[in-house]
C-alpha positions as CSV (number, residue, x, y, z in Angstrom):
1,X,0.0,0.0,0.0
2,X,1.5,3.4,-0.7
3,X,0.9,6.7,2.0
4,X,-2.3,8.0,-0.2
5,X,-4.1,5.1,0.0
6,X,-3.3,5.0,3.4
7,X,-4.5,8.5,4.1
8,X,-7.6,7.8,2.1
9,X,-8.2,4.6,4.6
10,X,-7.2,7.3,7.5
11,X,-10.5,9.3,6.3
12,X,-12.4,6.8,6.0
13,X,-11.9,4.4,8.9
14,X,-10.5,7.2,11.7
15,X,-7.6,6.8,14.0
16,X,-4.0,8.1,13.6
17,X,-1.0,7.5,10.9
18,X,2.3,6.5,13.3
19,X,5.9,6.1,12.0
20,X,6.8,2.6,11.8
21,X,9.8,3.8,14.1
22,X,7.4,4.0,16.8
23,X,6.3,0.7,16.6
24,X,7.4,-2.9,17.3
25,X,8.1,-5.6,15.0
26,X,4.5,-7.4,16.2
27,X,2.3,-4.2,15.1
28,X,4.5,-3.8,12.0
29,X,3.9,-7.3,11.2
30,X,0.0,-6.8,12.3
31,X,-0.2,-3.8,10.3
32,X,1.1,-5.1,7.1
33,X,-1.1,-8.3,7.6
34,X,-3.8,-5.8,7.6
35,X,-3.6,-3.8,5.5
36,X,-2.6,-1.1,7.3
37,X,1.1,0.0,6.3
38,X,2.5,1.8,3.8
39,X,5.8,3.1,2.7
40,X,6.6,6.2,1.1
41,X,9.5,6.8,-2.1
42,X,11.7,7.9,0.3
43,X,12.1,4.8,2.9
44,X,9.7,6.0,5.6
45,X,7.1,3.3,7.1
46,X,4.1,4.4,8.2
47,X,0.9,2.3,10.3
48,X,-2.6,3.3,10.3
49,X,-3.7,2.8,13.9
50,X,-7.6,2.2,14.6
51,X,-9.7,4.7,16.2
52,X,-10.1,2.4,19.4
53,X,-6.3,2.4,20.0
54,X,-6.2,6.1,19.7
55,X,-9.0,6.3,22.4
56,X,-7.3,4.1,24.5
57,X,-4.1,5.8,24.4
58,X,-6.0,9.3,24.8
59,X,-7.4,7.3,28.0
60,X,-4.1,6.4,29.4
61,X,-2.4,9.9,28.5
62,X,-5.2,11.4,30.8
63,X,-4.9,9.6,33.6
64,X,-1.2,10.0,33.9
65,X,-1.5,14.1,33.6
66,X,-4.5,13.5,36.3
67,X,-1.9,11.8,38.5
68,X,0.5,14.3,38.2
69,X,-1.6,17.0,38.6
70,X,-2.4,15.8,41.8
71,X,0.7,15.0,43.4
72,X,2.0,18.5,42.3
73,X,-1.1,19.8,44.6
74,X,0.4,17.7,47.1
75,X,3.2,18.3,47.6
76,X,4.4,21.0,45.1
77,X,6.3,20.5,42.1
78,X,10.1,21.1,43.6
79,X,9.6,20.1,46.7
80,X,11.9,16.9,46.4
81,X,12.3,15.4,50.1
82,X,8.3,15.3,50.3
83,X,8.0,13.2,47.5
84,X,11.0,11.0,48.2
85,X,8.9,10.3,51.5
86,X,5.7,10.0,49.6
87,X,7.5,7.2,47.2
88,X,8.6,5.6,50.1
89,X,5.1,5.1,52.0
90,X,3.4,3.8,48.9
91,X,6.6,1.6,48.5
92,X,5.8,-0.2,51.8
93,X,1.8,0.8,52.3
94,X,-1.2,-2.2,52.2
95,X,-3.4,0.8,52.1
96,X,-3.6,1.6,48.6
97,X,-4.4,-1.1,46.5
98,X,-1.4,-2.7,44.0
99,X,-1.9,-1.2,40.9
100,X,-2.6,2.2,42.2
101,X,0.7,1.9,43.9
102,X,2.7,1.2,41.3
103,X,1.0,4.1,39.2
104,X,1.2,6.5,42.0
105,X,5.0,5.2,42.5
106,X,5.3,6.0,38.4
107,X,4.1,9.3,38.6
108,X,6.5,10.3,41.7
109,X,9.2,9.1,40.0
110,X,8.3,11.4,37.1
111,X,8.1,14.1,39.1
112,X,11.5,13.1,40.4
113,X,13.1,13.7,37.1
114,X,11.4,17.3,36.4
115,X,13.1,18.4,39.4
């Protein structure tokens, strides 16, 4: 498939053109199956990605920024001690439940690296 039918399939169906340099080897190989990839004249690789991926992703993106937002209300955005303390009771707590840990943990450690 070249990039215009691709784009023509983007109109159609929805979703989002990637670079294939953003992808693994198992969506590459998906996408091809699929119909979905094209290459351009120049050696670029593109996937069409479905309209339910981008909603997930979307999904994903928003709770991460929701996350952050709310441990910069916490604790403040430089404010580097409080947040190694916070990482450290979620580290060790049965209070919050696993998952939520380990994203709350994720988001600290974020954080961490802005500062």
């Amino acid at each position: 498939m070249n990039i215009t039918n691709l784009m023509n399939d983007l109109s159609i169906w929805g979703g989002v053109i990637l670079s294939a340099k953003e992808c693994t080897k198992q969506e590459i190989d998906d996408a091809k199956k699929s119909d979905r990839f094209a290459s351009d004249g120049l050696g670029f690789e593109y996937i069409r990605k479905s309209e339910e991926w981008l909603t997930l992703i979307t999904k994903k993106a928003s709770k991460a920024i929701r996350y952050r937002a709310a441990l910069i209300e916490l604790v403040g955005e430089s404010n580097k001690e409080e947040l190694e303390e916070m990482k450290k009771y979620f580290e060790i707590t049965s209070e919050v439940p696993t998952d939520e840990r380990k994203k709350l943990i994720n988001a600290i450690n974020v954080l961490l690296e802005d500062i």
